[in-house]
C-alpha positions as CSV (number, residue, x, y, z in Angstrom):
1,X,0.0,0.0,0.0
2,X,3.0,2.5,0.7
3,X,3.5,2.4,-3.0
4,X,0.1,3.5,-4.1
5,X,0.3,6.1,-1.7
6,X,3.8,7.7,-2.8
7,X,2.1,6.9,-6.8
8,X,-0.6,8.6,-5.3
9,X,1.3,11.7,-4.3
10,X,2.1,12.6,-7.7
11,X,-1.4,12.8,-9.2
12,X,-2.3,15.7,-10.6
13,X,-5.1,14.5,-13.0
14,X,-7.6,11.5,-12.5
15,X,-9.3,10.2,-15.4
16,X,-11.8,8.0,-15.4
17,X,-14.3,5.5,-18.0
18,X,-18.0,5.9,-17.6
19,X,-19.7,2.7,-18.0
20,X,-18.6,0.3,-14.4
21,X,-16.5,3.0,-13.3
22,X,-18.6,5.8,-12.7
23,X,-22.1,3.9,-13.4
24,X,-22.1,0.3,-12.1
25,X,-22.2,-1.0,-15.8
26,X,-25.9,-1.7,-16.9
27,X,-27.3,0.3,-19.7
28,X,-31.1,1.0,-19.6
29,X,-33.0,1.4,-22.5
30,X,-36.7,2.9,-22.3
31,X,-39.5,2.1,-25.2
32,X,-39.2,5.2,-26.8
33,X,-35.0,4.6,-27.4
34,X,-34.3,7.0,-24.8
35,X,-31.0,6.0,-22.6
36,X,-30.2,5.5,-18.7
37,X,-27.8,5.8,-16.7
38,X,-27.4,5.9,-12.8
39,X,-24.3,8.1,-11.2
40,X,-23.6,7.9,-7.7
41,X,-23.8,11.3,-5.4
42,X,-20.4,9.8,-3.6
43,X,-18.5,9.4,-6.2
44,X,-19.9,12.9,-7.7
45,X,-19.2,14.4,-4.0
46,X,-15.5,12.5,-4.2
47,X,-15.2,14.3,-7.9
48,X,-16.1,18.0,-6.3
49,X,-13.4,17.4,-3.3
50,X,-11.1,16.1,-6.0
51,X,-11.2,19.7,-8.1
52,X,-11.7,21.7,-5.4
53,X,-7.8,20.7,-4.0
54,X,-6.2,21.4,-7.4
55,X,-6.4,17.8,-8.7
56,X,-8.0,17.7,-12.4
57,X,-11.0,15.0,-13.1
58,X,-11.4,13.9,-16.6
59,X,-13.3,11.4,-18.7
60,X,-12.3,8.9,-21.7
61,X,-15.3,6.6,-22.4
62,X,-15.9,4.3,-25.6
63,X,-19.7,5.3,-26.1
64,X,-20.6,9.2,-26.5
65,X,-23.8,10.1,-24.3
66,X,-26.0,13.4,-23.9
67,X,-26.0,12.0,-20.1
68,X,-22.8,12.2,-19.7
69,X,-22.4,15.2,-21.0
70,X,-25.1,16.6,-18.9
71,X,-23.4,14.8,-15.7
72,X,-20.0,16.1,-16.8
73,X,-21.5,19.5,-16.4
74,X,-23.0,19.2,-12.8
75,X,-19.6,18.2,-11.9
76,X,-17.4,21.0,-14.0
77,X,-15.7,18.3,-16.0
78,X,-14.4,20.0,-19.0
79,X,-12.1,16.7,-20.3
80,X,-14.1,14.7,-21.7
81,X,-12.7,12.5,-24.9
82,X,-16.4,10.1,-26.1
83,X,-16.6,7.1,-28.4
84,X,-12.8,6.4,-27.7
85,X,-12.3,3.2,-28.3
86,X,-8.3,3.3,-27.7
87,X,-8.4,4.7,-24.1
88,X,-4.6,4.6,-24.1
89,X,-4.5,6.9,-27.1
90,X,-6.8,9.6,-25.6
91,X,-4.6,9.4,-22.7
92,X,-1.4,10.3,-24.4
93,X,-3.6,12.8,-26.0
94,X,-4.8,14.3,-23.1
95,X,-1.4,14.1,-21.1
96,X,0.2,16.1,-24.3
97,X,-2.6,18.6,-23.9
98,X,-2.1,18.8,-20.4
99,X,1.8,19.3,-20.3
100,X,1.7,15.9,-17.5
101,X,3.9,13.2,-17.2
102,X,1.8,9.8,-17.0
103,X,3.4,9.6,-13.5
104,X,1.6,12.8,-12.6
105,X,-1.8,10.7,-14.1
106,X,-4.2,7.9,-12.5
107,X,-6.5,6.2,-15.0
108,X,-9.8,4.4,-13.5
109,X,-11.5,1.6,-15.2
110,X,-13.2,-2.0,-15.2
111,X,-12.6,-4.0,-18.6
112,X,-9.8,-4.9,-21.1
113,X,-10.6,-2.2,-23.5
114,X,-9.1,0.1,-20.4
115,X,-6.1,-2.3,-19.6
116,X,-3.3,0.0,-21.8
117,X,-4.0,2.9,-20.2
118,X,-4.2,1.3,-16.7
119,X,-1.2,-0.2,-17.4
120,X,0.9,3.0,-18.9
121,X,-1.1,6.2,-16.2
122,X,1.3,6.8,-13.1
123,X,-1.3,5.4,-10.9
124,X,-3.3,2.1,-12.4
125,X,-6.7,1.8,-10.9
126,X,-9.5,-0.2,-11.2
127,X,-12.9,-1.3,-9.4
128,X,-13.6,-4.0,-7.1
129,X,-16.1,-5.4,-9.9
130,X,-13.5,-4.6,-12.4
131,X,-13.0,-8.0,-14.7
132,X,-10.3,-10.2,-13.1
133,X,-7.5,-9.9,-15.9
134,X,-7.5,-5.8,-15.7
135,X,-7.0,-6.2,-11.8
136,X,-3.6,-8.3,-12.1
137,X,-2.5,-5.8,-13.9
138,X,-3.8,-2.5,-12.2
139,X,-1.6,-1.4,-9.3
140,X,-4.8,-0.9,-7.1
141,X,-8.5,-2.0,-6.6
142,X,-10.7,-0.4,-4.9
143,X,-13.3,-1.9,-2.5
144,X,-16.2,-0.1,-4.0
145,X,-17.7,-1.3,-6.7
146,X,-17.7,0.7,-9.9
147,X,-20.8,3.2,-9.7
148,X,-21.3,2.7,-5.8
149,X,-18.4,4.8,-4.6
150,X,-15.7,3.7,-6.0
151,X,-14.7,7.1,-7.3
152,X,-15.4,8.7,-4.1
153,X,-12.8,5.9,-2.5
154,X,-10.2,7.0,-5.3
155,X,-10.6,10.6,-4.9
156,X,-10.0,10.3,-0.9
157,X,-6.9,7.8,-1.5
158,X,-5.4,10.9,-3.6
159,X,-6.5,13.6,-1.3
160,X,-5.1,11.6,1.6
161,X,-1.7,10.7,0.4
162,X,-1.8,14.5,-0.8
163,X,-2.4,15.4,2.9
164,X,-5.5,17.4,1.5
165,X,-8.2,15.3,2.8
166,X,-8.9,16.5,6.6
167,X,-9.2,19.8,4.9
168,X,-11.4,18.7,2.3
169,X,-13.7,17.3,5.0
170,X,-13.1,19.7,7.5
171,X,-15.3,22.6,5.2
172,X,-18.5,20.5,6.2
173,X,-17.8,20.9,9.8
């Protein structure tokens, strides 16, 4: 654990997949074709803490949503790279547009088409429901199940090892 924590230290932007990562993975679809999707308030909480201390949120999903657009607002996330298919690539986009180092990056998510850029971010995460194969090769996984608080459980890891998290909480007091 002392090396997720001093990974964890260096983390300057967290990005994260959508679906069983920040949803628990089911897609709902209603008679008329319209789409749903069920976020977590936790996580979504975790996310505000997250940007509030500096550290930058950001999203790289395979599938392009008005939801998640509309969900990326709520929570000021202005990175958001849809219908990527090669998570890895948007990464190295996004790091390049960022001026990061992959070291200063941890990348969230919960099925192979996530595994490269688990494997190359500074900090490899993914979710306690996350499919076997991606979590031998993550170099954490969470308790929380992806769209139940896992997020929220990454974003206080970060905050922690930061030493920003007392005085994240401390503002609700």
């Amino acid at each position: 654990m002392q090396s997720i924590i001093e990974k964890a230290r260096q983390i300057k932007l967290l990005a994260m997949d959508v679906d069983g990562v920040l949803t628990n993975g089911s897609l709902y679809f209603g008679n008329s074709g319209e789409e749903m999707k069920a976020f977590s308030i936790l996580d979504g909480l975790g996310i505000k803490l997250l940007r509030d201390a500096g550290i930058r949120p950001a999203i790289i999903t395979g599938r392009s949503s008005t939801l998640l657009e509309r969900r990326a607002a709520e929570l000021k996330i202005d990175l958001i790279y849809q219908g990527r298919e090669d998570k890895l690539v948007a990464l190295e986009e996004l790091r390049a547009d960022l001026g990061l180092e992959m070291a200063e990056i941890a990348y969230v998510g919960d099925d192979l088409p996530d595994l490269s850029a688990i494997i190359k971010a500074g900090l490899g995460i993914t979710v306690a429901n996350g499919h076997s194969f991606v979590a031998r090769h993550a170099d954490w996984q969470t308790d929380a199940a992806g769209g139940s608080g896992a997020v929220r459980e990454i974003c206080e890891l970060i905050l922690k090892a930061q030493g920003k998290l007392n005085q994240a909480w401390e503002q609700f007091l």
